[in-house]
N, C-alpha and C positions, 0 to 999 in steps of 0.2 A: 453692631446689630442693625436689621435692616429696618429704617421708620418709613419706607414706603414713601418718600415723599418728592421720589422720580417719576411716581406717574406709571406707564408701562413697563419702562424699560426693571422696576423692581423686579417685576413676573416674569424675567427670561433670566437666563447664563452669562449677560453683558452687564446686570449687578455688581457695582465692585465690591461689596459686602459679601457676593457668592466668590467673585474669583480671587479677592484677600481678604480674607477675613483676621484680619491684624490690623491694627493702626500704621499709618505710615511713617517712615524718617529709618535711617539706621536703627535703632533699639525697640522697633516697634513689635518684634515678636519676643522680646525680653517679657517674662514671668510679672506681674504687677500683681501684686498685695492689696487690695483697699481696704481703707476702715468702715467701719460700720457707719460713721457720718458718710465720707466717702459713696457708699453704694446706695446711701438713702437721696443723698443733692445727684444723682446721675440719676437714677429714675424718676426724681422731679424733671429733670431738666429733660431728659428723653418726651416725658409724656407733655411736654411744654412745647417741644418743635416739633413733633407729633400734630397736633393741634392748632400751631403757628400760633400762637399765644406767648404774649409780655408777663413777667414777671407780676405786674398791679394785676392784671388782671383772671393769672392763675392764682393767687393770692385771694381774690374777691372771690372765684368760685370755690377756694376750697369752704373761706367762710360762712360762703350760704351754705353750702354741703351740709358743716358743724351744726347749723340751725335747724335740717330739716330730720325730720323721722326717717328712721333707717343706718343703714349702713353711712359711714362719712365716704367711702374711697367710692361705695357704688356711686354715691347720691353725685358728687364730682363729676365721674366720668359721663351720667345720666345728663348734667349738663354742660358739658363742652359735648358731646354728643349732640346735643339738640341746638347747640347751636349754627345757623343759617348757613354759612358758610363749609360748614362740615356734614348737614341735610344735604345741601344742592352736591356736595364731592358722593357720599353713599347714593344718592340717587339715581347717580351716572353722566349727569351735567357736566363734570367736569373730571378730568382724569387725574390729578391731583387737590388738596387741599388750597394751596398756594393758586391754582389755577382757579381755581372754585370764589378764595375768596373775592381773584378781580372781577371774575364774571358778576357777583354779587353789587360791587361797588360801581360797575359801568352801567344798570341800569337794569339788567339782562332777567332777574328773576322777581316775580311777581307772586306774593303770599296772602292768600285770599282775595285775586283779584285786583290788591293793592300794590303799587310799587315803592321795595323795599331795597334801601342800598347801604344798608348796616349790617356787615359778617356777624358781628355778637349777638344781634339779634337773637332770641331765644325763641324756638317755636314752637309751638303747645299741642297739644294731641287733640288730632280733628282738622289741621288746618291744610291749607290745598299749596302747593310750592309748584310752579310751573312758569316755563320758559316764555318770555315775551313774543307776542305773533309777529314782529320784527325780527326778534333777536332768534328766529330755529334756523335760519337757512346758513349761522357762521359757522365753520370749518371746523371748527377746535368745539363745539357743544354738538358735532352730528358726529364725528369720529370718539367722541368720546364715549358716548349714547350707544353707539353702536359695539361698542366693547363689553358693554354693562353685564352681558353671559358671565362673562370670565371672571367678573368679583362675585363673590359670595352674597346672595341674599340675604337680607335681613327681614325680620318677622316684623320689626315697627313701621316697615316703610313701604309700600305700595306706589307701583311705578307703570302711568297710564304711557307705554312708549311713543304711541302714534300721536296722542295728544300732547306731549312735552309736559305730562301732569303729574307730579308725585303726590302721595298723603303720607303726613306724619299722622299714623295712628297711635302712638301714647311711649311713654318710656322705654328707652331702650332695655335692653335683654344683656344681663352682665356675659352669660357664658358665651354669646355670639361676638367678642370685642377685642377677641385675642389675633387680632391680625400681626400687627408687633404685639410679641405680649406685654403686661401692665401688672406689674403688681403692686394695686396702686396701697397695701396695705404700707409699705414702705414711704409712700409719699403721707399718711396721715402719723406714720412716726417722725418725720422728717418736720411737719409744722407742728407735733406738739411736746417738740424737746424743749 
């Protein structure tokens, strides 16, 4: 299944998920069976490298999730969503996740004005994500910016282009989230066998 986590080349015909869609080795288009644990630890773990997230600390969000009012699988996705590293990739800053969270750690984005070089960071609705007045003229944050047409907008997020300024205005929107799809009801069966 494709997680999207090549950047461009997902959105063309040079996918290798589009041109095999099999697993590789000899027996890789052989018939497989899984069990019901089986398909529930593979959609954990998809939405894990999805998101470039450690086990502790998909672990830690599903637990706040459990804590809060609502849905548990939305409330989860609501926050690895919102956080900084996955902001600045939906924004258009960067054309992957993986790319997004170094630009975060080298210095590069600035959240409220403040600079922030923690990807987990969680960001709250209302707050301002934009690109340092050093950091807009590199290669890989102006090519990537410039692509930004081509993904799907999204309703929580407001994106100033000329200013390098994004707003997270409030909780993400479940039905907008199915880029790879997620069903994350599967991962709240998986933590409470």
């Amino acid at each position: 299944m494709k997680l999207f986590l090549k950047g461009e080349r997902c959105y063309t015909e040079k996918c290798a998920v589009t041109r095999r869609p099999y697993p590789p080795g000899q027996h890789g288009q052989g018939r497989i069976k899984l069990s019901e644990y089986a398909v529930r630890l593979r959609e954990k773990q998809k939405v894990r490298r999805i998101y470039g997230v450690i086990e502790r600390q998909f672990q830690k969000y599903y637990f706040d999730a459990t804590r809060r009012a609502g849905r548990t699988g939305e409330e989860m996705l609501g926050l690895l969503e919102s956080r900084l590293d996955n902001v600045t990739h939906r924004l258009g800053f960067a054309a992957t996740r993986s790319e997004a969270r170094q630009i975060v750690k080298h210095n590069h984005i600035l959240v409220n004005g403040k600079r922030v070089n923690i990807p987990s960071y969680l960001v709250k609705a209302g707050d301002k994500i934009e690109v340092r007045e050093a950091s807009r003229k590199i290669p890989l944050i102006a090519t990537s910016l410039a692509q930004y047409e081509k993904r799907a907008q999204l309703s929580w997020l407001e994106l100033d282009k000329a200013n390098f300024i994004g707003t997270f205005k409030g909780a993400p929107v479940r039905e907008e989230l199915n880029e790879p799809a997620i069903k994350e009801q599967y991962i709240v069966e998986y933590y409470s066998r």
